[in-house]
N, C-alpha and C positions, 0 to 999 in steps of 0.2 A: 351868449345868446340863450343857453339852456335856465339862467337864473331868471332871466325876463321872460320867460316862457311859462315859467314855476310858478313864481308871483302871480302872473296875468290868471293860471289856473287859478289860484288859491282865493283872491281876489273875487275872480267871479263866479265859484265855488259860494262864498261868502252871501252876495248882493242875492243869489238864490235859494237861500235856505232861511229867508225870514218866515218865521210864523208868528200869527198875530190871533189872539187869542181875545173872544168878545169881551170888552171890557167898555166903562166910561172914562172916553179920554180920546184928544186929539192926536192923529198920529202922522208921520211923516216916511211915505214908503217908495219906494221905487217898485219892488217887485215883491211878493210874498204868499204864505199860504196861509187863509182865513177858517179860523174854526170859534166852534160856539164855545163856553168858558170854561167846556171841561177838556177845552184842547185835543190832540189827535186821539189819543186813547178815551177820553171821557165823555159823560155826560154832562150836560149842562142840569143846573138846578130846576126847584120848580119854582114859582116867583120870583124868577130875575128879571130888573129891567135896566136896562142899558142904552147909554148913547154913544157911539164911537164914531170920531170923526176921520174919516181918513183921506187926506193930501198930496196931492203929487210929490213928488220928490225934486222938481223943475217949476220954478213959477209958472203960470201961463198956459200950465198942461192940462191934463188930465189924466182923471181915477178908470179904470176899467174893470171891474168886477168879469170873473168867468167861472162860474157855476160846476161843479163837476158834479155835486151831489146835491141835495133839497129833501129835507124829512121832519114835518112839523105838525105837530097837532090841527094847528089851524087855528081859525078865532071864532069864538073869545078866548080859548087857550095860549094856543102860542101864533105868534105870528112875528114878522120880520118887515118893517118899514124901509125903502130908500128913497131919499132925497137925494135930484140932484139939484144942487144951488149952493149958497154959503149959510143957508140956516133951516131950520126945520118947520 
């Protein structure tokens, strides 16, 4: 019992420590932690532009975005677009 306990930690230990880091590119997540392209420690550049698509991990589901932080210049600087649909 104690190995299937193990597993089941490590497992979902795993599914929780995705981070996803702003890039162009389709992605496929269940659950994770979203940061701009300099990732947790960094900065993002200046004239990045980016499209990242990101997917349930379930057909038929849905993406949920949850905010903990927000710090942008603003526009015409910097700014931050979402769509929800299947295309922009």
């Amino acid at each position: 019992m104690k190995r299937i306990l193990l597993l089941f930690l490590l497992f979902s230990s795993a599914i929780y420590s995705q981070n996803i880091n702003m890039q162009t590119a389709s992605i496929v997540r269940a659950t994770g932690t979203f940061y701009d392209s300099g990732g947790a420690g960094g900065d993002y550049s200046p004239s990045e532009s980016y499209t990242l698509t990101i997917c349930p991990a379930t057909a038929g589901q849905y993406v949920q975005l949850d905010f903990t932080a927000w710090n942008v210049e603003g526009e015409p600087y910097d700014f931050m677009t979402i769509y929800n649909g299947v295309g922009t």
